[in-house]
Each structure stands twice: as structure tokens, then as C-alpha cells.
PDB file of N, H, CA, C and O in Angstrom:
ATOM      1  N   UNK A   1      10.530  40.839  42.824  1.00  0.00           N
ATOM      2  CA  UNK A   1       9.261  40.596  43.501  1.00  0.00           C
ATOM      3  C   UNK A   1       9.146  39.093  43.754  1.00  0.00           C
ATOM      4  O   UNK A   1       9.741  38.323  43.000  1.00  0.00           O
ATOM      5  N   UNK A   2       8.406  38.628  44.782  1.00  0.00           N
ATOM      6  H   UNK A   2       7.923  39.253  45.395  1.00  0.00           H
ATOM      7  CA  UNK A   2       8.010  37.190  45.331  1.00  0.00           C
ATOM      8  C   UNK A   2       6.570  37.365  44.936  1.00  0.00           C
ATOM      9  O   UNK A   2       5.945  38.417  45.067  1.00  0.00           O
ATOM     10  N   UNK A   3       6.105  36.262  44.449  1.00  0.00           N
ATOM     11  H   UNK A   3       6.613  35.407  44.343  1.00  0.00           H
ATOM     12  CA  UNK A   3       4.489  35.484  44.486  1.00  0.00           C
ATOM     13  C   UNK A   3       4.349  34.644  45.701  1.00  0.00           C
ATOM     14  O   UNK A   3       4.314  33.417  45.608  1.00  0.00           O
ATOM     15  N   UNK A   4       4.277  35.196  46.716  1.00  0.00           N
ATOM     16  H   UNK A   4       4.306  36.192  46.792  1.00  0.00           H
ATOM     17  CA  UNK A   4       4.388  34.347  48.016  1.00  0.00           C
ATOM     18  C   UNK A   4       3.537  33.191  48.010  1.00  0.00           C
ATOM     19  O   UNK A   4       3.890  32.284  48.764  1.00  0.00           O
ATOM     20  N   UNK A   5       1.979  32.929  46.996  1.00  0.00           N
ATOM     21  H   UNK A   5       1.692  33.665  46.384  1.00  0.00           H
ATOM     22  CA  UNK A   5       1.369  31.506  47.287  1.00  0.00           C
ATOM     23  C   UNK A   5       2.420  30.531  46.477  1.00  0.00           C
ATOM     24  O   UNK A   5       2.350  29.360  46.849  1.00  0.00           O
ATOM     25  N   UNK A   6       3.529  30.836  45.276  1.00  0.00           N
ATOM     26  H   UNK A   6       3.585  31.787  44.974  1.00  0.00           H
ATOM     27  CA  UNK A   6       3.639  29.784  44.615  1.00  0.00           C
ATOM     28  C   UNK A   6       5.714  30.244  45.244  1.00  0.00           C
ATOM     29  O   UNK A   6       6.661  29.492  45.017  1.00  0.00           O
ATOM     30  N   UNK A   7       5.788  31.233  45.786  1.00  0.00           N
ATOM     31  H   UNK A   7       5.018  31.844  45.971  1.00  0.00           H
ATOM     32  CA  UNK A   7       7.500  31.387  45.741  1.00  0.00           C
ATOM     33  C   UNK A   7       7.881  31.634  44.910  1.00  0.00           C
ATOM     34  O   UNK A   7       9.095  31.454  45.008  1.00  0.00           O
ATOM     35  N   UNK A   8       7.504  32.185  43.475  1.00  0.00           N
ATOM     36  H   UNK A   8       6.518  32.332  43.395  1.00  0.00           H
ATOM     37  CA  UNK A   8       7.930  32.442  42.457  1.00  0.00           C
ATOM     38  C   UNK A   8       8.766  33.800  42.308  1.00  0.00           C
ATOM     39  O   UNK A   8       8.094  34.786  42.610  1.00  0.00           O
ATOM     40  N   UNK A   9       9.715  33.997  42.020  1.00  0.00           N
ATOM     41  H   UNK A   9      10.261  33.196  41.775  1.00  0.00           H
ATOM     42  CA  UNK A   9      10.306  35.497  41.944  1.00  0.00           C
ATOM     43  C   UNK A   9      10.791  35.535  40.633  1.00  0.00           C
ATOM     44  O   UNK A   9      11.253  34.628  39.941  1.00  0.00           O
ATOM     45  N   UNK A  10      10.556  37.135  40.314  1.00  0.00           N
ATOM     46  H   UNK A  10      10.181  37.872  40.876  1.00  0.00           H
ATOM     47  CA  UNK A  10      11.049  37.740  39.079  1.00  0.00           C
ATOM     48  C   UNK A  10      10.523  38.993  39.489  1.00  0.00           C
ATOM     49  O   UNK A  10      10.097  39.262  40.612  1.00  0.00           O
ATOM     50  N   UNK A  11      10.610  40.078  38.047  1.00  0.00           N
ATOM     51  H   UNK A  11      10.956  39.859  37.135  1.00  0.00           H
ATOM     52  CA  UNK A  11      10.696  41.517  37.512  1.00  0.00           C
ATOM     53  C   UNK A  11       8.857  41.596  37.627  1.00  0.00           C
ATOM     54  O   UNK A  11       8.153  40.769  37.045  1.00  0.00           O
ATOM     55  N   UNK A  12       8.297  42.705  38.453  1.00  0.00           N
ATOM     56  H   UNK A  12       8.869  43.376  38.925  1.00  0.00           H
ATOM     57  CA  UNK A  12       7.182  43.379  38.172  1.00  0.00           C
ATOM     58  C   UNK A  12       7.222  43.685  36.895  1.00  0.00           C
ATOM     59  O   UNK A  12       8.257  44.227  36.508  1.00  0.00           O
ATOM     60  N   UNK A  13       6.312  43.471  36.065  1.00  0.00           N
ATOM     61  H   UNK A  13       5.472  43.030  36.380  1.00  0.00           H
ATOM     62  CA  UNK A  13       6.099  43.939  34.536  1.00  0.00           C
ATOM     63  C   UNK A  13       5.099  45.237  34.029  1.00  0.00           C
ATOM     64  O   UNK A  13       5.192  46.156  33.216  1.00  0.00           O
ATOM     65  N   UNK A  14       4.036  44.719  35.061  1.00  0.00           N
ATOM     66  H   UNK A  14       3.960  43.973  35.723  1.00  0.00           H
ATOM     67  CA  UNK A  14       2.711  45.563  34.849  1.00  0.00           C
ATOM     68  C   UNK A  14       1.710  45.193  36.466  1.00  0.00           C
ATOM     69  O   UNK A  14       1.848  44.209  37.193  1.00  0.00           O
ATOM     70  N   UNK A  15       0.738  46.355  36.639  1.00  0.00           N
ATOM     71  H   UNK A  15       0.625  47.154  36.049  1.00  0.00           H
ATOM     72  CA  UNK A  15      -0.230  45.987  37.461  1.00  0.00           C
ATOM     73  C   UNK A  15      -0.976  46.391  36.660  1.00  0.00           C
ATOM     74  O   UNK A  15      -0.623  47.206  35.808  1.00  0.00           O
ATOM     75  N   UNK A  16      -2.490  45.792  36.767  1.00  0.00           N
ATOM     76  H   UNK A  16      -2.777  45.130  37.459  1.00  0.00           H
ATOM     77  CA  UNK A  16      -3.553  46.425  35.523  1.00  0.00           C
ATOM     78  C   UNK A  16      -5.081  45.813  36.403  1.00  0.00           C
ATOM     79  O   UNK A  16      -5.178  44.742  37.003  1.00  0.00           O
ATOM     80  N   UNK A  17      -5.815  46.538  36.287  1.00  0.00           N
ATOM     81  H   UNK A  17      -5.737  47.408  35.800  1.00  0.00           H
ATOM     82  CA  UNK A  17      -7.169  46.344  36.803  1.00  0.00           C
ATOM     83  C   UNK A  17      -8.261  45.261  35.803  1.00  0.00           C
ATOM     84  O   UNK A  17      -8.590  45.979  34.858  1.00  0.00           O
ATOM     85  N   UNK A  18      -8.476  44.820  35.747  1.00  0.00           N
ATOM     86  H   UNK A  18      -8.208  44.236  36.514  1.00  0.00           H
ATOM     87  CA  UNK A  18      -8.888  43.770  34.584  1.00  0.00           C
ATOM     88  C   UNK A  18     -10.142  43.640  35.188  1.00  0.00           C
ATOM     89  O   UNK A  18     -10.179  43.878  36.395  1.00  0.00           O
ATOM     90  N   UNK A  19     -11.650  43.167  34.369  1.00  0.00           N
ATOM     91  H   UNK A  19     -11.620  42.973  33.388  1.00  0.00           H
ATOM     92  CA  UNK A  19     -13.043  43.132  34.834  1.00  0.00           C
ATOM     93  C   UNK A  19     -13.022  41.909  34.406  1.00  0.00           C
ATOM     94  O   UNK A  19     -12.562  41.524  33.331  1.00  0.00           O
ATOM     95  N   UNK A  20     -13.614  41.153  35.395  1.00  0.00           N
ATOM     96  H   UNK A  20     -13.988  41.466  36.268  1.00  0.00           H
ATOM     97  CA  UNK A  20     -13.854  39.581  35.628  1.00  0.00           C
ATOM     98  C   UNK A  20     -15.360  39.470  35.763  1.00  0.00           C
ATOM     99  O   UNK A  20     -16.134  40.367  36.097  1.00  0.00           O
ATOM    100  N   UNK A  21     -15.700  37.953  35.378  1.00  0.00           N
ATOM    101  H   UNK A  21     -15.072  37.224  35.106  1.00  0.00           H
ATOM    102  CA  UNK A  21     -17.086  37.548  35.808  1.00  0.00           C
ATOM    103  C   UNK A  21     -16.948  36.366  36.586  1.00  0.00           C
ATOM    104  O   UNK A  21     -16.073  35.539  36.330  1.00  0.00           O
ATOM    105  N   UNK A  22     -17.649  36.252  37.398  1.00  0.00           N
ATOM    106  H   UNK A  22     -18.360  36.924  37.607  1.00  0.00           H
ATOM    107  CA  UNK A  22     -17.542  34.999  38.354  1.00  0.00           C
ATOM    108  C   UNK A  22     -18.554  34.107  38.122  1.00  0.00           C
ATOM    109  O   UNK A  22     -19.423  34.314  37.276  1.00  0.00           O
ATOM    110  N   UNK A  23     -18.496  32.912  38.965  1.00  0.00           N
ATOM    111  H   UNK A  23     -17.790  32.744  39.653  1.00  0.00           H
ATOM    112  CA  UNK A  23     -19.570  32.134  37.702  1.00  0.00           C
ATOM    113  C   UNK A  23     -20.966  32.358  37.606  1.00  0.00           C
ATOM    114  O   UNK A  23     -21.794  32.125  36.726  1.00  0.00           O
ATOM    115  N   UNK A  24     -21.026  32.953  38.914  1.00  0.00           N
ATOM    116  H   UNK A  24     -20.353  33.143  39.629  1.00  0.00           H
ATOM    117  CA  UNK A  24     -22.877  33.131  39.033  1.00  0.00           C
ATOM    118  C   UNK A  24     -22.862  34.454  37.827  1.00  0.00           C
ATOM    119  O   UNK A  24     -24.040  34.809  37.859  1.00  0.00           O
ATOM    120  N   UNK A  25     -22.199  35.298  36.862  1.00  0.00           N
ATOM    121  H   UNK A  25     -21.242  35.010  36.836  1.00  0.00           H
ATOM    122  CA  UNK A  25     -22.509  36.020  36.615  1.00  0.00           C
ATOM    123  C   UNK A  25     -22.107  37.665  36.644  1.00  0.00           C
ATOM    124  O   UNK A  25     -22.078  38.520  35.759  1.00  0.00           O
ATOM    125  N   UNK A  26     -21.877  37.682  37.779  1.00  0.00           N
ATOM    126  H   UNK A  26     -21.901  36.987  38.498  1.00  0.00           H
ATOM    127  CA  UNK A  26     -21.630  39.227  37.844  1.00  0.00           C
ATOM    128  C   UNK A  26     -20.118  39.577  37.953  1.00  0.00           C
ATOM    129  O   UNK A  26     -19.225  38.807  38.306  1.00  0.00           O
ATOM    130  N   UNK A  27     -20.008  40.737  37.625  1.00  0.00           N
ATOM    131  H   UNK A  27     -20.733  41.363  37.338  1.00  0.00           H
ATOM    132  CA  UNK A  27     -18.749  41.204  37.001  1.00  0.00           C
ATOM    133  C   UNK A  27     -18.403  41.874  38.146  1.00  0.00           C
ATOM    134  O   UNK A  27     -19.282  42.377  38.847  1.00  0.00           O
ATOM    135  N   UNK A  28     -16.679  41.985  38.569  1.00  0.00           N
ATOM    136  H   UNK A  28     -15.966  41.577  38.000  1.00  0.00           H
ATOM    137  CA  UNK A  28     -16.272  43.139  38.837  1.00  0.00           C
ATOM    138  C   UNK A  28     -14.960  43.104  38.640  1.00  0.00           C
ATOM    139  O   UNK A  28     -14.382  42.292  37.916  1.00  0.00           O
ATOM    140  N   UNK A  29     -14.235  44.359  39.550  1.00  0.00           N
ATOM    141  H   UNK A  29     -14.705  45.018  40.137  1.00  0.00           H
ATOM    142  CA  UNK A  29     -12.579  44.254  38.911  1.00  0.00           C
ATOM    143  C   UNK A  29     -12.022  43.749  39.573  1.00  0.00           C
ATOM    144  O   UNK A  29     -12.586  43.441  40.623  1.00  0.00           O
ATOM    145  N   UNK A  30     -10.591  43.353  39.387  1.00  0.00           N
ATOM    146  H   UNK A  30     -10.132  43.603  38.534  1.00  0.00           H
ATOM    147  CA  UNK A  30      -9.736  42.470  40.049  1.00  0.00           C
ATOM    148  C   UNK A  30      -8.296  43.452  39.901  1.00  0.00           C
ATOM    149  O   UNK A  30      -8.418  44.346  39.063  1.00  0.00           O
ATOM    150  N   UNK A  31      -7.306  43.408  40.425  1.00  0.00           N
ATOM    151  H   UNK A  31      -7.206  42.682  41.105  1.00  0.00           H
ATOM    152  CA  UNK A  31      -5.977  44.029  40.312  1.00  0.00           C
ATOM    153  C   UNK A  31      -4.967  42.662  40.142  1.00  0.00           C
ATOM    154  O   UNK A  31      -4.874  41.675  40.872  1.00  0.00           O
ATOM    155  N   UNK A  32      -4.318  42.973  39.003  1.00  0.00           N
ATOM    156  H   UNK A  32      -4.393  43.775  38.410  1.00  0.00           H
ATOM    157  CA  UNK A  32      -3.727  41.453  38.769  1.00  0.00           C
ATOM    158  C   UNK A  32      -2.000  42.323  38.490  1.00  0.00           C
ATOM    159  O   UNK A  32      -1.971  43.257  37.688  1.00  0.00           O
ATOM    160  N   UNK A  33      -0.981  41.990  39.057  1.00  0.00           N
ATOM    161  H   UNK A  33      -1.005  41.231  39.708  1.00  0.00           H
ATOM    162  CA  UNK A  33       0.530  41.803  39.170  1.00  0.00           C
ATOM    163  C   UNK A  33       0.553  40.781  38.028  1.00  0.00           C
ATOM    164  O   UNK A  33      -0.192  39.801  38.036  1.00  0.00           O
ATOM    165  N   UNK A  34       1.630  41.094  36.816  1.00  0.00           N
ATOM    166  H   UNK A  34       2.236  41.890  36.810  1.00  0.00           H
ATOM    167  CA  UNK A  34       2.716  40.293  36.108  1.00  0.00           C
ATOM    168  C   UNK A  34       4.021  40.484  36.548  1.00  0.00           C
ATOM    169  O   UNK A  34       4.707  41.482  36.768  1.00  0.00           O
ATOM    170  N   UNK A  35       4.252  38.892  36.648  1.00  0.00           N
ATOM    171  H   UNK A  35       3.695  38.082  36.469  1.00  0.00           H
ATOM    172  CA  UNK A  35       5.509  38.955  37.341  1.00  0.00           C
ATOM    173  C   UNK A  35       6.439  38.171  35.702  1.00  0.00           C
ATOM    174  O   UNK A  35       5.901  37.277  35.048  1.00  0.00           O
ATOM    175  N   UNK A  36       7.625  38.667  35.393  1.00  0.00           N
ATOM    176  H   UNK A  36       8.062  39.393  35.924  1.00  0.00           H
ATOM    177  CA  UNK A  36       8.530  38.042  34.333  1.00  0.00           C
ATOM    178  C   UNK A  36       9.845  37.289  35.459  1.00  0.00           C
ATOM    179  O   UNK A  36      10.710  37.849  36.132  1.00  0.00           O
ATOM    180  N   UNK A  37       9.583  36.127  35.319  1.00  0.00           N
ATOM    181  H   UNK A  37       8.880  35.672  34.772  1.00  0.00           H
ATOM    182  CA  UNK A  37      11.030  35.705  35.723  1.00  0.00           C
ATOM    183  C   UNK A  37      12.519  35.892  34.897  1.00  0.00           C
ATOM    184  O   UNK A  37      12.862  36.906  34.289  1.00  0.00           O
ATOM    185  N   UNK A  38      13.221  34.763  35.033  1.00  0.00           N
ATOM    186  H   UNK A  38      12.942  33.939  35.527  1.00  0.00           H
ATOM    187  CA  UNK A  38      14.179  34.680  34.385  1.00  0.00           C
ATOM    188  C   UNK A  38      14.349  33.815  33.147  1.00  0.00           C
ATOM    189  O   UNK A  38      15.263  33.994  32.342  1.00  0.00           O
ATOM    190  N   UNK A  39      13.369  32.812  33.029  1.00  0.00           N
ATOM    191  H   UNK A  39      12.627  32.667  33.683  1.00  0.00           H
ATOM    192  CA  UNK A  39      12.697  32.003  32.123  1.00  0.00           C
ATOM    193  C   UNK A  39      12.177  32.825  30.879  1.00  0.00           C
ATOM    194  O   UNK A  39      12.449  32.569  29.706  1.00  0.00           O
ATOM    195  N   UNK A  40      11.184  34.112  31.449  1.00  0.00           N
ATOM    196  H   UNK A  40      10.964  34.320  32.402  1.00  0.00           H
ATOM    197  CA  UNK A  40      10.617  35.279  30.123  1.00  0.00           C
ATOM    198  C   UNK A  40       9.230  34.891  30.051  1.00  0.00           C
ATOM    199  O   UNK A  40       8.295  35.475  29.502  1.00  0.00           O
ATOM    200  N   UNK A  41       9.253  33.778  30.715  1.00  0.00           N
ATOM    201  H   UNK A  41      10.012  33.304  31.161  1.00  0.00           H
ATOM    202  CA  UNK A  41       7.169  33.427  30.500  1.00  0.00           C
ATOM    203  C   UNK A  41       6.694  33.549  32.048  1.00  0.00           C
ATOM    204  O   UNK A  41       6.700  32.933  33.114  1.00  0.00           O
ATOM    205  N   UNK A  42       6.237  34.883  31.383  1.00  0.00           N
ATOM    206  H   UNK A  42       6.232  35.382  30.517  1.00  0.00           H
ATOM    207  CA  UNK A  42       5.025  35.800  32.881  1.00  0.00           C
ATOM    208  C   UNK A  42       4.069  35.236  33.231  1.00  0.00           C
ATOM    209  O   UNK A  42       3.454  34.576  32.393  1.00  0.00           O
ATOM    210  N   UNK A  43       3.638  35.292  34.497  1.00  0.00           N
ATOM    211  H   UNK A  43       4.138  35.828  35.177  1.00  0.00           H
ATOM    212  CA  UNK A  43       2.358  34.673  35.169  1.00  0.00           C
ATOM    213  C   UNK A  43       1.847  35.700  35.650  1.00  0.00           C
ATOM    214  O   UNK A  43       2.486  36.750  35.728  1.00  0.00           O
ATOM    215  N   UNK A  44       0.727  35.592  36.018  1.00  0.00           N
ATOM    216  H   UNK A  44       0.208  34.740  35.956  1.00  0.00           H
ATOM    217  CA  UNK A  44      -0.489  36.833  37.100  1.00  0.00           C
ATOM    218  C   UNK A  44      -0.815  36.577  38.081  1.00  0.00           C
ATOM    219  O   UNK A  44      -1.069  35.375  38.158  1.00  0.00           O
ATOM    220  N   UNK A  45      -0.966  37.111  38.980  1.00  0.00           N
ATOM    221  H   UNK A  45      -0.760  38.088  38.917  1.00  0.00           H
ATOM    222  CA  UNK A  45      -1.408  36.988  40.713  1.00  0.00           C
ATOM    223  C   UNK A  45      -1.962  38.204  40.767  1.00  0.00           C
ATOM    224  O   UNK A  45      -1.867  39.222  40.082  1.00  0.00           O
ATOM    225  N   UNK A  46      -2.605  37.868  41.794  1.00  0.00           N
ATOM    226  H   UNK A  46      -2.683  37.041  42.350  1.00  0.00           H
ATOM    227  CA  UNK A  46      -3.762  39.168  42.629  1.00  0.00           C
ATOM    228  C   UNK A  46      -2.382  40.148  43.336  1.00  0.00           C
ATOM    229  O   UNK A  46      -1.642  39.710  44.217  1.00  0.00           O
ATOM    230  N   UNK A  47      -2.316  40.946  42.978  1.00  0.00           N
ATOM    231  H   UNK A  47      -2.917  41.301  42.263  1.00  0.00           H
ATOM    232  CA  UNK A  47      -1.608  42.010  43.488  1.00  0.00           C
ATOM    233  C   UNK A  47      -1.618  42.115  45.009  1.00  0.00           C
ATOM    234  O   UNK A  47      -0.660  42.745  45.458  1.00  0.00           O
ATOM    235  N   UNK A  48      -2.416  41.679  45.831  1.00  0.00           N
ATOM    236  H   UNK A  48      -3.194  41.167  45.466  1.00  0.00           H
ATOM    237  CA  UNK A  48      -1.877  41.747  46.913  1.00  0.00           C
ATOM    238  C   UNK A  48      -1.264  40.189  47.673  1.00  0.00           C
ATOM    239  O   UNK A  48      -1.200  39.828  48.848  1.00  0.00           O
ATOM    240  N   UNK A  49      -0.791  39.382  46.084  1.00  0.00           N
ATOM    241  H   UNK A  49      -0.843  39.676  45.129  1.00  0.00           H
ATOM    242  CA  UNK A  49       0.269  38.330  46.527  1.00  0.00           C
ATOM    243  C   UNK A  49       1.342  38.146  46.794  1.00  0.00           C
ATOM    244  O   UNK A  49       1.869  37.282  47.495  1.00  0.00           O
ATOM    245  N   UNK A  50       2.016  39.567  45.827  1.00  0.00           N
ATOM    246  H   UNK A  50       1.588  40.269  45.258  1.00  0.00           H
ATOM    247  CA  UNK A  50       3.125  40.342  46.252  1.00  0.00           C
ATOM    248  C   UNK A  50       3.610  40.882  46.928  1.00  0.00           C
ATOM    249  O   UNK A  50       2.939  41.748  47.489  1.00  0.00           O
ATOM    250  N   UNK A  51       5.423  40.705  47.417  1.00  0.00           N
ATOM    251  H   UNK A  51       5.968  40.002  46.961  1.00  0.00           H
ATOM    252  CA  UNK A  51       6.052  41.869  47.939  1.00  0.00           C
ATOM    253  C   UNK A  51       7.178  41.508  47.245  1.00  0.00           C
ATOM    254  O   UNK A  51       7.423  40.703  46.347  1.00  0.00           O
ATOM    255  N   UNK A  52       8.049  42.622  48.139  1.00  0.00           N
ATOM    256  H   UNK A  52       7.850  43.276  48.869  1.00  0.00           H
ATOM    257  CA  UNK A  52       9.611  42.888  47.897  1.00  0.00           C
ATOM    258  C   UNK A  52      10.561  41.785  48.287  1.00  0.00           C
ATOM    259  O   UNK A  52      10.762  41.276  49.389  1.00  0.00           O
ATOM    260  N   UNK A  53      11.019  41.578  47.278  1.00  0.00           N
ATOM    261  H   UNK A  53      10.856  41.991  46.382  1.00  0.00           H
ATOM    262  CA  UNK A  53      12.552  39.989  47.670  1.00  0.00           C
ATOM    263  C   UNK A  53      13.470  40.820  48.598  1.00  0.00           C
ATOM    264  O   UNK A  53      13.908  41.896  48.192  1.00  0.00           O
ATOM    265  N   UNK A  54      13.801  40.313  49.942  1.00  0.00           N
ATOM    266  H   UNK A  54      13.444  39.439  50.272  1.00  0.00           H
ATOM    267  CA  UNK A  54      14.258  40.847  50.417  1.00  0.00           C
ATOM    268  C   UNK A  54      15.769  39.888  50.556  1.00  0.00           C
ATOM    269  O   UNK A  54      16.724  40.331  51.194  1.00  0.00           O
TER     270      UNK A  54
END
């Protein structure tokens, strides 16, 4: 997988829906992609930052 804002590529790990608050307060969900490189220390992006390394 690519993180196209940062170019980062590695292994999809997980997608998971996670509930956020923003600052004014109110909550809702977010869809967050872990990506594992080759390094082993995963980062998160909004799932639709992703695609396929082609």
C-alpha cells in the first residue's frame, strides 16, 4: 500500500473505525488505515489516503 500525502509504502495491517472529538466538541467516526513498513513502526492515515503500489 502507498500513503499518497506522505509516499510512504508498506503492509496494510488493520482498518478500524475509531470515534474522535474535534475541538469544538463533538464526536464522530473516522476510518483510519495502519500501514507497517519495513522499519515495523506503523503510522495511520484516513483510509481514503490509500491505494495499491502499483
Amino acid at each position: 500500500m502507498i500513503d499518497i500525502p506522505s509516499k510512504g509504502t508498506g503492509l496494510l495491517m488493520a482498518v478500524v473505525c475509531e470515534q474522535v472529538c474535534t475541538y469544538g466538541g463533538q464526536e464522530h467516526w473516522v476510518r483510519l488505515a495502519y500501514i507497517r513498513p519495513a522499519s515495523g513502526i506503523e503510522w495511520s492515515t484516513a483510509l481514503g489516503n490509500i491505494s495499491l503500489l502499483t
